[in-house]
C-alpha positions in Angstrom: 24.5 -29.7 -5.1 25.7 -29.3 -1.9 29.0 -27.6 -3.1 26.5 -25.2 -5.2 25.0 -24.6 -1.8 27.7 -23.7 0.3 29.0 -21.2 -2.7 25.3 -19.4 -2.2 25.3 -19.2 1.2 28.9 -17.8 1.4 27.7 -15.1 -1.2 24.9 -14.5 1.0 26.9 -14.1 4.2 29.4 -11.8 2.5 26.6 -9.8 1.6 25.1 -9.5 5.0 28.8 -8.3 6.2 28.6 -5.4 3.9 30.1 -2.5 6.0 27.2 -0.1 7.0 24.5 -2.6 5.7 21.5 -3.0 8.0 19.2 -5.0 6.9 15.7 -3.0 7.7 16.3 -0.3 5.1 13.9 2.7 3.9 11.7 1.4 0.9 9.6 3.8 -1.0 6.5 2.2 -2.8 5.3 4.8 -5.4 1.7 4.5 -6.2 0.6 2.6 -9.2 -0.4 4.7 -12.3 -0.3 2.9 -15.5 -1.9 5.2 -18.4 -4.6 2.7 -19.4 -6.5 3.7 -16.3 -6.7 6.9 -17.3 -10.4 8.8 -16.5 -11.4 5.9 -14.9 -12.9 5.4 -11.4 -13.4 2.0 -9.4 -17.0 2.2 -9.3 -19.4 5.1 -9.6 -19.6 7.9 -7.0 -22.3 7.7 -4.1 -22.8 4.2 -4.8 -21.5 0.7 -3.8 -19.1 -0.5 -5.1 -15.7 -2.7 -5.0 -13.0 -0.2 -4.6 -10.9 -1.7 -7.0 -10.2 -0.4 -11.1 -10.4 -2.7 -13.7 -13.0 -4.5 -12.6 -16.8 -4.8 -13.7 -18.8 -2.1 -11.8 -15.6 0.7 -13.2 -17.0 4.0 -14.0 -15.7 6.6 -17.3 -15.8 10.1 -16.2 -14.3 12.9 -18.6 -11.7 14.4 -16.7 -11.3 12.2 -14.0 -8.5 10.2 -13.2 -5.8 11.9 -15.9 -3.1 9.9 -13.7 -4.6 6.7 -14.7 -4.0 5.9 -10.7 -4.8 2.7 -9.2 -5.1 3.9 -5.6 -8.3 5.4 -4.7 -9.3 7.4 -1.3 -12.9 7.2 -0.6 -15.0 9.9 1.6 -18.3 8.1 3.3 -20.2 10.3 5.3 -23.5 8.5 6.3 -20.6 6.0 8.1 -22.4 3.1 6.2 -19.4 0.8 5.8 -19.3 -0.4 2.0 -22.2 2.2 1.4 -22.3 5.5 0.0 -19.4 6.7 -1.0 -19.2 11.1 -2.1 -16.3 11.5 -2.7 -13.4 9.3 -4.6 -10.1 10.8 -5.2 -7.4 9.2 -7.4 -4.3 8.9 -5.3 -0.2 9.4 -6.2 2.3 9.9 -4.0 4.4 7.5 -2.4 4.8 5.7 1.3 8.2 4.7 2.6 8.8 1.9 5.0 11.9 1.1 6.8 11.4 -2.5 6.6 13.5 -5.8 5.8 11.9 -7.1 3.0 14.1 -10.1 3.0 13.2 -11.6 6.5 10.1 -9.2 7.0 9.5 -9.1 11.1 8.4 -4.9 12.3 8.5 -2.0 10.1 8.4 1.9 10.6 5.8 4.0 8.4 8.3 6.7 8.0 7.0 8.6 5.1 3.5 9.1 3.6 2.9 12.0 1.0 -0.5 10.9 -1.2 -1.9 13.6 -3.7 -5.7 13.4 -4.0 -7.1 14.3 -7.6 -11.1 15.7 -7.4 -11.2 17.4 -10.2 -8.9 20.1 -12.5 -9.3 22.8 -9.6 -9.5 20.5 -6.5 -7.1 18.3 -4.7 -6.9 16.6 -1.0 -3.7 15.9 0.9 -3.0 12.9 2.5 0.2 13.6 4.9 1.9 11.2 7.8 1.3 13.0 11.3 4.4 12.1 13.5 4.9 13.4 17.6 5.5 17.4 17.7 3.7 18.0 14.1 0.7 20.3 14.1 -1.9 18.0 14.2 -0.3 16.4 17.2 -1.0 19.3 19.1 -3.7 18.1 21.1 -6.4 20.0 19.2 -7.3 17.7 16.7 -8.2 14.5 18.5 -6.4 11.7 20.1 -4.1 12.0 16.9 -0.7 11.9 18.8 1.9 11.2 16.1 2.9 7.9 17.7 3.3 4.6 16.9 3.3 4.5 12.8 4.6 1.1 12.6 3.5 -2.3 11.7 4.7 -6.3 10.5 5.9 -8.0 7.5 5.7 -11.9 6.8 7.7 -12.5 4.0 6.7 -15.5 2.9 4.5 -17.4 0.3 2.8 -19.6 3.6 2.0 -16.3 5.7 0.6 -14.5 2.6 3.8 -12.1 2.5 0.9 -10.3 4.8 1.5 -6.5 5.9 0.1 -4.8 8.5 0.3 -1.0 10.0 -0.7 1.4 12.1 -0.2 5.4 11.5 -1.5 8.8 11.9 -2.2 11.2 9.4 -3.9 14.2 8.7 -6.4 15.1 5.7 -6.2 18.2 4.0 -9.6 18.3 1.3 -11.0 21.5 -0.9 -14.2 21.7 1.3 -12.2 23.3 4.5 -10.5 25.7 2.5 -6.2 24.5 1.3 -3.6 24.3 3.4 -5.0 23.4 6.7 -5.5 20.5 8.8 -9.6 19.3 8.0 -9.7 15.6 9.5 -7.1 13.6 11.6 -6.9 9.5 12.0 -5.5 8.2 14.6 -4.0 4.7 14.8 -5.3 4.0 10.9 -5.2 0.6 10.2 -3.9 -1.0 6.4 -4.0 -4.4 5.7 -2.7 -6.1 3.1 0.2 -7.9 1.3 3.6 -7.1 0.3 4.3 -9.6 -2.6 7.8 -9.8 -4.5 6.9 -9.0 -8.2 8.8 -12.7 -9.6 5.9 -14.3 -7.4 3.4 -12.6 -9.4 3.1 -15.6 -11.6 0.6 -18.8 -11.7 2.8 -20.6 -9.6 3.6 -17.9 -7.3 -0.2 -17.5 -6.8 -0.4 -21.2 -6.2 1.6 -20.9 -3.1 -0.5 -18.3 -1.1 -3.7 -16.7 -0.8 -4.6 -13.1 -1.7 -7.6 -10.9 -1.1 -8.6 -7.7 -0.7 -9.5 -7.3 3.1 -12.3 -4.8 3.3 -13.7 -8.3 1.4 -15.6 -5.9 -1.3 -14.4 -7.8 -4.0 -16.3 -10.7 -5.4 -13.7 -11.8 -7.8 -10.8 -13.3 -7.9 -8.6 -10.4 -6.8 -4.9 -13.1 -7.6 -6.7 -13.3 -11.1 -7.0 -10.1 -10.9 -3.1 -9.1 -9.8 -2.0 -11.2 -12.9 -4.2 -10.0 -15.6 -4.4 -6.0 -14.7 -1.6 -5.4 -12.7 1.4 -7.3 -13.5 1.8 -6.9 -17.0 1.7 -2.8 -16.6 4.2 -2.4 -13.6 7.9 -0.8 -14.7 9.9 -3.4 -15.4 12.4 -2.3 -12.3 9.6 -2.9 -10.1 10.4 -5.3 -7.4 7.7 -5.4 -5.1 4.2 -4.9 -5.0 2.1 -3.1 -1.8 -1.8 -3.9 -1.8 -2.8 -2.2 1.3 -7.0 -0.9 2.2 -8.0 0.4 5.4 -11.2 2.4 7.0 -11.7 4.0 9.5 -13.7 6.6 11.5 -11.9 10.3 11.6 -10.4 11.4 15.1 -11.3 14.6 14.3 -12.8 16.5 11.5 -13.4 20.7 11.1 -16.8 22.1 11.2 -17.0 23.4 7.5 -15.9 19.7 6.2 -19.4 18.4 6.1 -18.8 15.4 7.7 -18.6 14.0 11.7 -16.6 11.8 13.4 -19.2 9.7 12.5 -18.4 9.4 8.7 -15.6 7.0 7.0 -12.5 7.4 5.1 -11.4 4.1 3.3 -8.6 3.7 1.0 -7.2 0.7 -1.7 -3.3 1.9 -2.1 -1.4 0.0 -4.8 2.1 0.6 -4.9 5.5 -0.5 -6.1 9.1 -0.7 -5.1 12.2 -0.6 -6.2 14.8 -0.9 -3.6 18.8 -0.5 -3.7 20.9 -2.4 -5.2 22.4 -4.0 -2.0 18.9 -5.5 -1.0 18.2 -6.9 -4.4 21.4 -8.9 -4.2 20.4 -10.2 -0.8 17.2 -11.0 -2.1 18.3 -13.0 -4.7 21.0 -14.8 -3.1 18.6 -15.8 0.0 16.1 -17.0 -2.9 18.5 -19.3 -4.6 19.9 -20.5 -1.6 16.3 -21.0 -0.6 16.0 -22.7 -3.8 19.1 -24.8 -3.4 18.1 -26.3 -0.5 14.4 -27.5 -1.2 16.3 -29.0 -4.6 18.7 -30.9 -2.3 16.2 -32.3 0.1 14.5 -33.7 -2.6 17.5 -35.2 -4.2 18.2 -36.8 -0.7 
């Protein structure tokens, strides 16, 4: 055993001494879509609801949802939080992280491009604002562009939690396409970042998952295992659960809704990073491995 042990661990550190390897690397989660979903909606508009699909308050709408997405933005304007909710667009798009998945520790939200689907004539934009953009002008709120970063734990005792910060700008039908209609500054997601092997009963034995708006009255791991494992690519590697809400920074006159309003958001996504940091991965895993099995044999 130990022999088998040193063998992994010299794999591992050859690996790390890769020339031009660094170990936080730019990760792109694309946005779950799996075709069963398809004109589907979490819950019915201007209601309550638990902001997730598959579940037992889901809503059928002709039309809606062709992408079959899992990622759902949700427009509040009474600012009720949980409450009525107008509008719900169906999200893809993809966010990219520079981030060690391995180790975890901070992360950079470098990228965010999301896709809103209203209906067959109307879409919203969901864009990362970063310093000297537009919206960082000044003249859309506090929104300054900075910041965009966050932490990873990556482990089954600290809930492989993820947490960020960022700025972005909202771009919806009512203000007219192609413009700037609300801003967030300093939007908060919460979440997980899970590796996709953990997404077994085991793996769910060893942490604890939940959505963390807290909307969700079920039992969201359940949930992961039954509706979302079995449907992600098989290349997939890791899994992003992510919801946030928050008040705008700003918002345009002909929107229809105030500073006063909330923007929420359940964004479901999956990786599937280079080649390079899925050999780390492994080979930290089974030496991981290795050494829980040799304690015990001590």
């Amino acid at each position: 055993m130990k022999k088998k042990n040193l063998v992994l661990a010299i794999v591992l550190a050859a690996l790390l001494g890769l020339q031009g390897y660094a170990l936080a690397t730019s990760v792109e989660f694309q946005l779950f879509t799996p075709a069963y979903n398809a004109g589907k909606l979490p819950q019915e508009p201007q209601t309550t609801g638990d902001y997730l699909p598959q579940t037992g308050d889901d809503y059928e709408l002709t039309g809606s949802n062709p992408s079959g997405c899992f990622s759902f933005n949700f427009m509040n304007p009474t600012g009720v939080s949980g409450g009525y909710a107008k509008g719900i667009h169906s999200m893809t798009g993809s966010v990219t992280l520079d981030i060690d998945l391995q180790a975890g520790g901070t992360l950079d939200v470098s990228s965010l491009a999301f896709d809103g689907y209203i209906s067959s004539t109307q879409f919203s934009i969901q864009r990362i604002v970063q310093p000297g953009d537009s919206a960082a002008g000044g003249s859309h709120g506090s929104t300054d562009g900075l910041g965009n970063n966050g932490t990873y734990n990556a482990s089954a005792g600290s809930n492989w939690a993820f947490q960020a910060n960022f700025d972005w700008y909202y771009d919806v039908p009512a203000g007219g396409m192609g413009g700037i209609d609300m801003t967030f500054d300093d939007y908060q997601w919460n979440g997980f970042i899970i590796p996709v092997s953990e997404l077994t009963t085991t793996g769910m034995a060893a942490t604890i998952l939940d959505d963390s708006l807290g909307y969700f009255n079920g039992n969201l791991e359940q949930w992961l295992l039954n509706k979302v494992a079995p449907q992600l690519p098989v290349e997939a590697a890791y899994l992003l659960f992510a919801q946030g809400q928050a008040n705008p920074a700003w918002t345009g006159q002909q929107v229809g809704m105030t500073t006063s309003g909330l923007v929420g958001e359940t964004v479901i996504g999956y990786a599937v990073p280079e080649p390079v940091t899925m050999m780390l991965l492994a080979a930290g895993l089974c030496c991981a491995r290795g050494f829980r099995l040799s304690k015990k044999s001590i």
